[in-house]
MARDO-869868 format. One record per atom (N, C-alpha, C): residue in three letters; x, z, y. Coordinates in steps of 0.1 Angstrom, whole numbers, plus 5000, padded with zeros to 4 digits. Layout:
AlaXZY;...
//
This chain:
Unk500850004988;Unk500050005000;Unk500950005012;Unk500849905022;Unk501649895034;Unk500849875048;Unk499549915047;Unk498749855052;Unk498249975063;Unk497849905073;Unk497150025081;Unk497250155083;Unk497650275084;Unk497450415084;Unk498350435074;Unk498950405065;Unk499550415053;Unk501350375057;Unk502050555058;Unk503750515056;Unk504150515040;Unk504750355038;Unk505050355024;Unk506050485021;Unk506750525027;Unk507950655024;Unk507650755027;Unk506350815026;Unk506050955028;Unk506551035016;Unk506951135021;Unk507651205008;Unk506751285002;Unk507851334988;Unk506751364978;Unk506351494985;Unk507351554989;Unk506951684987;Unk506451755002;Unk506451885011;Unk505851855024;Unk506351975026;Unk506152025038;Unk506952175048;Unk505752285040;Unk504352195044;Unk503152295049;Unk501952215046;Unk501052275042;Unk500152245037;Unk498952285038;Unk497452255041;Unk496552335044;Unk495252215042;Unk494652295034;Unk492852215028;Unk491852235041;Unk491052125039;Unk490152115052;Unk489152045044;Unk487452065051;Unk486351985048;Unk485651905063;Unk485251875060;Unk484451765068;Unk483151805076;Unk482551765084;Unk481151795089;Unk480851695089;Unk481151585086;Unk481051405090;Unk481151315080;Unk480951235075;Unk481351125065;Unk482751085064;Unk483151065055;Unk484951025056;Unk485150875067;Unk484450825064;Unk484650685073;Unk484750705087;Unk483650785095;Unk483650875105;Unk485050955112;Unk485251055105;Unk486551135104;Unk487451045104;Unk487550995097;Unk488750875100;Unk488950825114;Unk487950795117;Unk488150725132;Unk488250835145;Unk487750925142;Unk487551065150;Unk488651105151;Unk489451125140;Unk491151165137;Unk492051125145;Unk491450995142;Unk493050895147;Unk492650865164;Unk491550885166;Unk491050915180;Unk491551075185;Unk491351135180;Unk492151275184;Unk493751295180;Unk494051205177;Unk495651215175;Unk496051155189;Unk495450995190;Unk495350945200;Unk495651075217;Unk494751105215;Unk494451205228;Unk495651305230;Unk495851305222;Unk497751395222;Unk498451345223;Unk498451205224;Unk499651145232;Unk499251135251;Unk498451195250;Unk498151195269;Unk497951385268;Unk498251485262;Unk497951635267;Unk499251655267;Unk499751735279;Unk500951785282;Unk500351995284;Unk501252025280;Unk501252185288;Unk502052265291;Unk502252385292;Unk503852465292;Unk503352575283;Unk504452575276;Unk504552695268;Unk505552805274;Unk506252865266;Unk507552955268;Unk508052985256;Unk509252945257;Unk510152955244;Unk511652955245;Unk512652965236;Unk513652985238;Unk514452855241;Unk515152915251;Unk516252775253;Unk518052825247;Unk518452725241;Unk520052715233;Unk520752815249;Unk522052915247;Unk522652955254;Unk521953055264;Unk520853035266;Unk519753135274;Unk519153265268;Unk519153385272;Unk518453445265;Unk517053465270;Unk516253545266;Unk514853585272;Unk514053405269;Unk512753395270;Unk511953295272;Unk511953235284;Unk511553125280;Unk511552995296;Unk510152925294;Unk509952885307;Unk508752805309;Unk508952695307;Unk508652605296;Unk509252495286;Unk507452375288;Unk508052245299;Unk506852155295;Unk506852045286;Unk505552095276;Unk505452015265;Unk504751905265;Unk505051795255;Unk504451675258;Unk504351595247;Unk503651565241;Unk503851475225;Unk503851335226;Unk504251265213;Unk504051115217;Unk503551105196;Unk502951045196;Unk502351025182;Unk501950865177;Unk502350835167;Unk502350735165;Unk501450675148;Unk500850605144;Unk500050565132;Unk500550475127;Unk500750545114;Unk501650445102;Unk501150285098;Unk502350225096;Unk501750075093;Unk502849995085;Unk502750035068;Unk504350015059;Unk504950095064;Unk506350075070;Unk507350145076;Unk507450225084;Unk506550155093;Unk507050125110;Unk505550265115;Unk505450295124;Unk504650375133;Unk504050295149;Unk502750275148;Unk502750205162;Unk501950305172;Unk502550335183;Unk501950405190;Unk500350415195;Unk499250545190;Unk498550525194;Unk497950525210;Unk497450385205;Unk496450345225;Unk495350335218;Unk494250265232;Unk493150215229;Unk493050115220;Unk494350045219;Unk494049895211;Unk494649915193;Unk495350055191;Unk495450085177;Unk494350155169;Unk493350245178;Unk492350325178;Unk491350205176;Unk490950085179;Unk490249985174;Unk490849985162;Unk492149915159;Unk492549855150;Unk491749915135;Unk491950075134;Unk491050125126;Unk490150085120;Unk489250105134;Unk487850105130;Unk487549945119;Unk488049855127;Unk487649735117;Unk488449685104;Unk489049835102;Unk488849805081;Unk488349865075;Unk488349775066;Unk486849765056;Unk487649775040;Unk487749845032;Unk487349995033;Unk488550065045;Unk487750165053;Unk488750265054;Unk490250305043;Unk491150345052;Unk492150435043;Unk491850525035;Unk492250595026;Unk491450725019;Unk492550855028;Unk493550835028;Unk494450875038;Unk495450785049;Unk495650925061;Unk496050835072;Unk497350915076;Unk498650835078;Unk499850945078;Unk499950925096;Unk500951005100;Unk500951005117;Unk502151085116;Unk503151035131;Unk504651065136;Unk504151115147;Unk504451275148;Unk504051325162;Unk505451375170;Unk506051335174;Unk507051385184;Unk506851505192;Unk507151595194;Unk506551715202;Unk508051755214;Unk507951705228;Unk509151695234;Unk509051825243;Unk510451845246;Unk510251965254;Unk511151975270;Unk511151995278;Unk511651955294;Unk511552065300;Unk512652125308;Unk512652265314;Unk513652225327;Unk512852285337;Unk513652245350;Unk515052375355;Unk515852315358;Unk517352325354;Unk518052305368;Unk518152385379;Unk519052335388;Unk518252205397;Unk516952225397;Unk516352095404;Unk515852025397;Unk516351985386;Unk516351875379;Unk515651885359;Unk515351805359;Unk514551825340;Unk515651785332;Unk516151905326;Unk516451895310;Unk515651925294;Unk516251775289;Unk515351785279;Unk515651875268;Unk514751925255;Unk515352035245;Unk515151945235;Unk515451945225;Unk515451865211;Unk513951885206;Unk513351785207;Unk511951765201;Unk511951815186;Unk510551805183;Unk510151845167;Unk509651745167;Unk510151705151;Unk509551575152;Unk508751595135;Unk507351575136;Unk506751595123;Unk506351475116;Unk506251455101;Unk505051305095;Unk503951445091;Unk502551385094;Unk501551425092;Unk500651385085;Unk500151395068;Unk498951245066;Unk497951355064;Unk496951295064;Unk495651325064;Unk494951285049;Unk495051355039;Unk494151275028;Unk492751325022;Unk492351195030;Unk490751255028;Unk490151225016;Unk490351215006;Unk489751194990;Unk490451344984;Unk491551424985;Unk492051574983;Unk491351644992;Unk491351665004;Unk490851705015;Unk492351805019;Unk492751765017;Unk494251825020;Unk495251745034;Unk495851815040;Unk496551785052;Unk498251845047;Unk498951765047;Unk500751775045;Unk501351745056;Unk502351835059;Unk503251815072;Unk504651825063;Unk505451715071;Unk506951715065;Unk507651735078;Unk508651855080;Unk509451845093;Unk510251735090;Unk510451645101;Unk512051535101;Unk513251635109;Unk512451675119;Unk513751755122;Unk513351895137;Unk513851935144;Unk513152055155;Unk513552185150;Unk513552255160;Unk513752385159;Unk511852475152;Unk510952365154;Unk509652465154;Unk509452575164;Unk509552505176;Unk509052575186;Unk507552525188;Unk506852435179;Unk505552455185;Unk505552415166;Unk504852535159;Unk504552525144;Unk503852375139;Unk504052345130;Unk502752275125;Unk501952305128;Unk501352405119;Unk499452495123;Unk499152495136;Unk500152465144;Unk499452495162;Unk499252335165;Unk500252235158;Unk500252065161;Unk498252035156;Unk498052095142;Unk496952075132;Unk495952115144;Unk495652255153;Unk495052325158;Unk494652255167;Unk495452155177;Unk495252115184;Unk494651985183;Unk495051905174;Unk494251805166;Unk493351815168;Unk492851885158;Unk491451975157;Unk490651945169;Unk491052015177;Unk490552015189;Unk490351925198;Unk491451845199;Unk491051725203;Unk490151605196;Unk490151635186;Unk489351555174;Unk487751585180;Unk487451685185;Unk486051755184;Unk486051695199;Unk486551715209;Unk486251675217;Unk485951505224;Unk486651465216;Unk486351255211;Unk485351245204;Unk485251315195;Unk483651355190;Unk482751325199;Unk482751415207;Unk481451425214;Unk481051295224;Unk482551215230;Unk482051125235;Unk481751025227;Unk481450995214;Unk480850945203;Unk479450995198;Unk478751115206;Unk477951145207;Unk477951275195;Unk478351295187;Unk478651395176;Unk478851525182;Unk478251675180;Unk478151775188;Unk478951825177;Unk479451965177;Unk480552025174;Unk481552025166;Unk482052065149;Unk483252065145;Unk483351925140;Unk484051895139;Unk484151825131;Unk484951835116;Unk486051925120;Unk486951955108;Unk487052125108;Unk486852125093;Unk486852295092;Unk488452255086;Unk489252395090;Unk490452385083;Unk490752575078;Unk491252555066;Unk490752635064;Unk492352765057;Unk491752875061;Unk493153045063;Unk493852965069;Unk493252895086;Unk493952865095;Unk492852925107;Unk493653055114;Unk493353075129;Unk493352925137;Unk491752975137;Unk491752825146;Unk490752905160;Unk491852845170;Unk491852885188;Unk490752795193;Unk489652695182;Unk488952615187;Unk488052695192;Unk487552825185;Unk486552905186;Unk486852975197;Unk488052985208;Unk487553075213;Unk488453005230;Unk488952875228;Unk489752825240;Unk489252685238;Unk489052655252;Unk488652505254;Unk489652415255;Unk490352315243;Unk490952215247;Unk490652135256;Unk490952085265;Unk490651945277;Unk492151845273;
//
C-alpha cells in the first residue's frame, strides 16, 4: 500500500500507544482527523520548559508543522490535501501523520530555535488503536498532549461540518477537552 494516508515504513513497533472509539462512522473520522491535524499546522502557543545550558523554565513559543503520508513521502496538510482525502473511495482503514513540534525562545532580541520533536502518528481505525513512534526531541511537548490536542481540534472542525461534540473518545487518557477550550 503506497497510497494516500498510508507511510509504506512505519515501523513495527511504537513509543506509545493508546485505544480510542468513535462517535462518528469511520469514513467521517477519517476526514474529521486529517481536518484536525490540518488545523495544527496553523495553532501556535507558549509553553514553559527547559532550555539546554539554562536552568529554571523559559517561555518557549510553540508551533507545529504536520504533514499526511503518501508511500514515502509526507505532504503538507492544506486545504487542497484535506480534499484529497475526501475523494477516496474506499477510505484508508488507517492514516499515518509527521508532526514536527518546533520550539523558539527570544534570546537577546532575537528567536532562537530548540530542537523540535519530531513524531509518526497513524491512526488505525479498523483496531481502534492510535501508535506514536518518536524520530527524534527531547519530549518537551509528550505525545498524549500532541493526541490531546488533536482531539481537540478534531471536535472543533467538526462542528464547522455541522457535527456537535466529541468526536473521538480516547481512552486512560486525561483529556483537557472537557475542561479547556481549544481555538
Amino acid at each position: 500500500m503506497n497510497g494516500l494516508g498510508i507511510y509504506s515504513d512505519f515501523p513495527s513497533f511504537s513509543h506509545f500507544e493508546i485505544k480510542f472509539s468513535l462517535n462518528t462512522s469511520m469514513g467521517k473520522a477519517v476526514i474529521l482527523i486529517v481536518n484536525g491535524f490540518g488545523a495544527l499546522n496553523t495553532y501556535e502557543d507558549d509553553i514553559e520548559t527547559s532550555v539546554a545550558g539554562h536552568s529554571g523554565a523559559f517561555s518557549v513559543e510553540r508551533s507545529f508543522e504536520v504533514g499526511m503520508a503518501e508511500g514515502l513521502y509526507f505532504n503538507y496538510i492544506d486545504r487542497h490535501e484535506a480534499e484529497r482525502i475526501t475523494k477516496l473511495s474506499p477510505l484508508p482503514s488507517s492514516v499515518d501523520f509527521l508532526v514536527y513540534v518546533n520550539y523558539k525562545y527570544k534570546k537577546g532580541g532575537r528567536f532562537v530555535s530548540l530542537l523540535p520533536d519530531r513524531y509518526l502518528i497513524r491512526f488505525s481505525f479498523e483496531a481502534s488503536l492510535i501508535r506514536v513512534f518518536q524520530l527524534g526531541g527531547l519530549r518537551r511537548t509528550p505525545p498524549d498532549d500532541v493526541i490531546v490536542l488533536v482531539a481537540g481540534l478534531t471536535d472543533s472542525c467538526a462542528k464547522s461540518y455541522g457535527f456537535e461534540g466529541v468526536v473521538l473518545n480516547i481512552e486512560g487518557l486525561e483529556d483537557s477537552r472537557k475542561t479547556e477550550k481549544i481555538v
